[in-house]
ZAMARGU-4260 file (C-alpha; in steps of 0.2 Angstrom, whole numbers, plus 5000, padded with zeros to 4 digits):
<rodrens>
0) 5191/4882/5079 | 5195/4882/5059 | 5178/4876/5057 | 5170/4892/5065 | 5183/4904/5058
5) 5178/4897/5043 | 5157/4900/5045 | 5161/4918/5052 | 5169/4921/5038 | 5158/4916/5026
10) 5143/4924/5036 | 5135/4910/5041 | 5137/4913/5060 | 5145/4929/5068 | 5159/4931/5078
15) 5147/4931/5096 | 5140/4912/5090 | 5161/4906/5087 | 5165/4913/5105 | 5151/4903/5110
20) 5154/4888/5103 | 5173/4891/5107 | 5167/4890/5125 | 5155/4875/5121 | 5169/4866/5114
25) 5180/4868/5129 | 5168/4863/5141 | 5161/4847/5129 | 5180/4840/5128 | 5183/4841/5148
30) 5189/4858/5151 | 5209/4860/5154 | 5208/4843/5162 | 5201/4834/5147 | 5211/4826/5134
35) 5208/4808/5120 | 5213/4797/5134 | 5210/4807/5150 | 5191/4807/5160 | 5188/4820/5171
40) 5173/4820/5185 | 5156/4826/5184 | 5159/4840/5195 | 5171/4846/5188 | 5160/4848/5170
45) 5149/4856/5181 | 5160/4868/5189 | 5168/4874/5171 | 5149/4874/5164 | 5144/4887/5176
50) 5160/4897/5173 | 5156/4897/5155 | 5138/4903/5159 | 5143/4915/5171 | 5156/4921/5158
55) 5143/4923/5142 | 5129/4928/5153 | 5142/4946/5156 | 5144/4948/5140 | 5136/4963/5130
60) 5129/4955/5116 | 5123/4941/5127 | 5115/4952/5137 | 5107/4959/5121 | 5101/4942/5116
65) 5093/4937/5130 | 5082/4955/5129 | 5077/4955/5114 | 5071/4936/5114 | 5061/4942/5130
70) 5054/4959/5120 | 5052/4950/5103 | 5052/4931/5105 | 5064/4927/5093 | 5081/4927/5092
75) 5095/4941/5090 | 5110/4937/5077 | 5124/4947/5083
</rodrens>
């Protein structure tokens, strides 16, 4: 979390790349469930993985992304 505060403040990612990797993160270390010592199943990654996407996917500037990738073929930064 300090890490991506740090690179949105310096302008090296904006605030729509942190809430994505915010989300990343949560889903990378095992959700709610996950902890240093604690596994947690396969389905359950998968369950909380399609939540994220579903989450991100509602978003505006998501939203925005994927357009104008499909109009320009590059990526949107904001």
């Amino acid at each position: 979390e300090g890490t991506l505060k740090g690179f949105v403040k310096s302008g090296k990612i904006s605030e729509h790349d942190a809430l994505i990797g915010r989300k990343l993160g949560h889903v990378l270390t095992g959700g709610d469930k996950g902890g240093p010592f604690t596994a947690v199943d396969e389905q359950y990654l998968l369950d909380i993985e399609r939540e994220v996407f579903v989450s991100l996917a509602g978003e505006q500037k998501s939203i925005d992304r994927i357009e104008y990738m499909l109009k320009k073929g590059k990526p949107l930064r904001n």
